[in-house]
KOLMARFI-244550 format. One record per residue (C-alpha): x, y, z. Coordinates in steps of 0.001 Angstrom, whole numbers, always signed. Layout:
! KOLMARFI-244550
<site><X>X</X><Y>Y</Y><Z>Z</Z></site>
...
***
This chain:
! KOLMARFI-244550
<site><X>+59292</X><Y>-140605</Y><Z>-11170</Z></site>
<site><X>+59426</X><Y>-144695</Y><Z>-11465</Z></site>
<site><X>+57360</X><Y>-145248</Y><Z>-8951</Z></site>
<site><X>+54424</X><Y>-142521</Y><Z>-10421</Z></site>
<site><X>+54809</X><Y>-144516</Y><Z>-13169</Z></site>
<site><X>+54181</X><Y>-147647</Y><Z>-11817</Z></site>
<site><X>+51025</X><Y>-146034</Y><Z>-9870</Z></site>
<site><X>+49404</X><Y>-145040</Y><Z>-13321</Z></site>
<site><X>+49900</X><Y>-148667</Y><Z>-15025</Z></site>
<site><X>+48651</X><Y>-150590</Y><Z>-12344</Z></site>
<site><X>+45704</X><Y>-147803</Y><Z>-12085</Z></site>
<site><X>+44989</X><Y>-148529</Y><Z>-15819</Z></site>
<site><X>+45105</X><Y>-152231</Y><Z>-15149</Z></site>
<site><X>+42637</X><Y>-152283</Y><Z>-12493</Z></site>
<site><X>+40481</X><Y>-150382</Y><Z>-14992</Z></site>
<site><X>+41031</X><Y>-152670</Y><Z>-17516</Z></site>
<site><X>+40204</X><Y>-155586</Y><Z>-15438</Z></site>
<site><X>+37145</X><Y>-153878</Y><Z>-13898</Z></site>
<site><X>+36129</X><Y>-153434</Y><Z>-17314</Z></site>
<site><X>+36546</X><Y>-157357</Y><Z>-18289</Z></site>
<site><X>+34362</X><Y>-157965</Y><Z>-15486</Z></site>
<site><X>+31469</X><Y>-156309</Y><Z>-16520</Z></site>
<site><X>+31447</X><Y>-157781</Y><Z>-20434</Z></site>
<site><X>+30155</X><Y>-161141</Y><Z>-19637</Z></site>
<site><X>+27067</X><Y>-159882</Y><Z>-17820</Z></site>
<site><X>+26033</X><Y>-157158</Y><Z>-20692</Z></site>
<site><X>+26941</X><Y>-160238</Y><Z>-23286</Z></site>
<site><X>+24636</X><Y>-163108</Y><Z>-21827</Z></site>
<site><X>+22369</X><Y>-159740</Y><Z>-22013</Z></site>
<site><X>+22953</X><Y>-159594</Y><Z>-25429</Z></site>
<site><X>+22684</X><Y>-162996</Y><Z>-26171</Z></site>
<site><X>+19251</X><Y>-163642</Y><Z>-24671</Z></site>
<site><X>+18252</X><Y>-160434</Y><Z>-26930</Z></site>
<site><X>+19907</X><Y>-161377</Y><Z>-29909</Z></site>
<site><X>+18239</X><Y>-165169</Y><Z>-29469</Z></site>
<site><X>+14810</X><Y>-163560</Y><Z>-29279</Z></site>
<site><X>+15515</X><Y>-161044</Y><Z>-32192</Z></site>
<site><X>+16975</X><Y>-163804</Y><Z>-34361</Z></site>
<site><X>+13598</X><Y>-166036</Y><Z>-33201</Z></site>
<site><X>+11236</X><Y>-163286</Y><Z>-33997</Z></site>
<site><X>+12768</X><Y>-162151</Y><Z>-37660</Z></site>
<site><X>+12669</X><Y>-166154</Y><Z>-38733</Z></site>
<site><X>+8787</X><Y>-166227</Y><Z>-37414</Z></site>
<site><X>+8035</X><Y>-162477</Y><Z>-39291</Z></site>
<site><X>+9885</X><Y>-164169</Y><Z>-42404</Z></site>
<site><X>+7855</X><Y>-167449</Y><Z>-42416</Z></site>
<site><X>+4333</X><Y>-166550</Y><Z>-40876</Z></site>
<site><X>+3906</X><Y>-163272</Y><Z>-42335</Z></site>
<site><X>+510</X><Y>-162781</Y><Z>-41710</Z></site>
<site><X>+384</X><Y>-164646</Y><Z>-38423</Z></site>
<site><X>+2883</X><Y>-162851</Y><Z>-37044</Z></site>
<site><X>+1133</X><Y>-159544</Y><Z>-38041</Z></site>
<site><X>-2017</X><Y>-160655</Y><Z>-36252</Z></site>
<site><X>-481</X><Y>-161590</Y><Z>-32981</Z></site>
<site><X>+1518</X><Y>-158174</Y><Z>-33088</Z></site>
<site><X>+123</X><Y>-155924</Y><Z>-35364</Z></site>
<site><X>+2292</X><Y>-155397</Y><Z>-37856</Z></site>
<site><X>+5840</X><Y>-155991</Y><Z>-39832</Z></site>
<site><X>+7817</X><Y>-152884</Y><Z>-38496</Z></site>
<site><X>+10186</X><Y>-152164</Y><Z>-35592</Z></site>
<site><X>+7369</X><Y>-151815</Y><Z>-33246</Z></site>
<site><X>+5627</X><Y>-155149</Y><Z>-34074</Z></site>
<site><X>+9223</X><Y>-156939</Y><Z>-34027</Z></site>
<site><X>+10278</X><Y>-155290</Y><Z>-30644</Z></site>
<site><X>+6731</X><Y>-156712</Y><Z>-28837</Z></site>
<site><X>+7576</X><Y>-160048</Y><Z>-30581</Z></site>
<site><X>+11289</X><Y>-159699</Y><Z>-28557</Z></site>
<site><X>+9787</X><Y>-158621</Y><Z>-25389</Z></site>
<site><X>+7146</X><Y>-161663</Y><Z>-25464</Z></site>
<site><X>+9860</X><Y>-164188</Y><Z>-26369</Z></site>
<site><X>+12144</X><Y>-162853</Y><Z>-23557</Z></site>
<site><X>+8952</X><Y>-163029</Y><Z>-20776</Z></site>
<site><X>+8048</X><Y>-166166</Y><Z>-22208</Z></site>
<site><X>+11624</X><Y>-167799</Y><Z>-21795</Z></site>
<site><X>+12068</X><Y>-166397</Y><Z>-18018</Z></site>
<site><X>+8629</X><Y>-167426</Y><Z>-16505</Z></site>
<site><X>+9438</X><Y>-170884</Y><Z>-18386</Z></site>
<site><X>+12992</X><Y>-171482</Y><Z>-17079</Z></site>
<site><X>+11743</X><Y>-170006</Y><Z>-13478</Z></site>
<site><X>+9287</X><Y>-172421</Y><Z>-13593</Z></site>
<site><X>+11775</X><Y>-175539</Y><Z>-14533</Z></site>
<site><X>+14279</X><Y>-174182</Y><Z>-12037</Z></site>
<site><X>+11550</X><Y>-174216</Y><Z>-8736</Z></site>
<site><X>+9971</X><Y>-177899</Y><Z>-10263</Z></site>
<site><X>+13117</X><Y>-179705</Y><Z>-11318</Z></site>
<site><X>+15856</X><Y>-177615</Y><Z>-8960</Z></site>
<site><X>+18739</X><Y>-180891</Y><Z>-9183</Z></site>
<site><X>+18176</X><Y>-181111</Y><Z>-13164</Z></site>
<site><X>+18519</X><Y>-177329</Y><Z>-13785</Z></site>
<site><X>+21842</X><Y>-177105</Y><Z>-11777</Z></site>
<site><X>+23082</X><Y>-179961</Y><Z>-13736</Z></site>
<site><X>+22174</X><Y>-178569</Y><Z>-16957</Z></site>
<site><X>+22870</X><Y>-174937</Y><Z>-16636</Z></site>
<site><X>+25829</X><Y>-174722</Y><Z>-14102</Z></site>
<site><X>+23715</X><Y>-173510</Y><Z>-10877</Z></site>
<site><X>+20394</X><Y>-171633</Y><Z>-10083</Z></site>
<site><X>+21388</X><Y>-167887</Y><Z>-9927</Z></site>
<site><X>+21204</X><Y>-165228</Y><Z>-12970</Z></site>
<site><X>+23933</X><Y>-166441</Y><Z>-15324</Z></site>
<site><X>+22290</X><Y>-169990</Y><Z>-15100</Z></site>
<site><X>+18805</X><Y>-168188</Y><Z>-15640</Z></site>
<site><X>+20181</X><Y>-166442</Y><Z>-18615</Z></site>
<site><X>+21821</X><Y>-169679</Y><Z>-19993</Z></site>
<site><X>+18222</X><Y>-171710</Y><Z>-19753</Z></site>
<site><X>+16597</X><Y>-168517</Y><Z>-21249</Z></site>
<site><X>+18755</X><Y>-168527</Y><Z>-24584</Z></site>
<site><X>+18271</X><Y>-172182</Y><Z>-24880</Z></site>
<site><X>+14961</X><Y>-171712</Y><Z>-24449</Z></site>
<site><X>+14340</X><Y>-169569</Y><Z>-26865</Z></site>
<site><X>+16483</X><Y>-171452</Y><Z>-29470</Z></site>
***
């Protein structure tokens, strides 16, 4: 009976721990969204009518192409500085794979 026991917590602990593993990827996700949504609502709030012109309109529509443009703008940028200037991206943003991507991408967009 002890040892079923023992079998179930360490079964919930490697779920918990698989678990753990996958928040950091879905929050520098969120982060990189959350930077462009923040971006986008200032712009909408300070160049109304700008902002409407370049994507047609004030709504949820209008600010999710505003999100979707900051976010392609940010990668092809930080692609870009990580093929031209491969030793200073490492140095800044902790290596050249995804997480570093995301990383250049959020301060990118701030």
């Amino acid at each position: 009976m002890k040892k079923l026991g023992a079998v179930a917590l360490t079964a919930i602990g490697v779920a918990l721990a698989s678990i753990a593993m996958a928040v950091p990827a879905t929050a520098a996700a969120a982060g990189v969204h959350k930077a462009a949504e923040q971006e986008c609502k200032l712009e909408r709030a300070t160049d109304t009518r700008e902002f409407v012109n370049q994507y047609g309109g004030k709504g949820k529509r209008a600010l999710k192409r505003c999100i979707r443009h900051e976010k392609r703008s940010a990668k092809r940028d930080c692609k870009e500085e990580r093929a031209t200037d491969t030793r200073e991206f490492v140095n800044q943003y902790g290596g050249k794979g995804k997480r570093a991507l995301k990383r250049c991408m959020i301060d990118e967009i701030r």
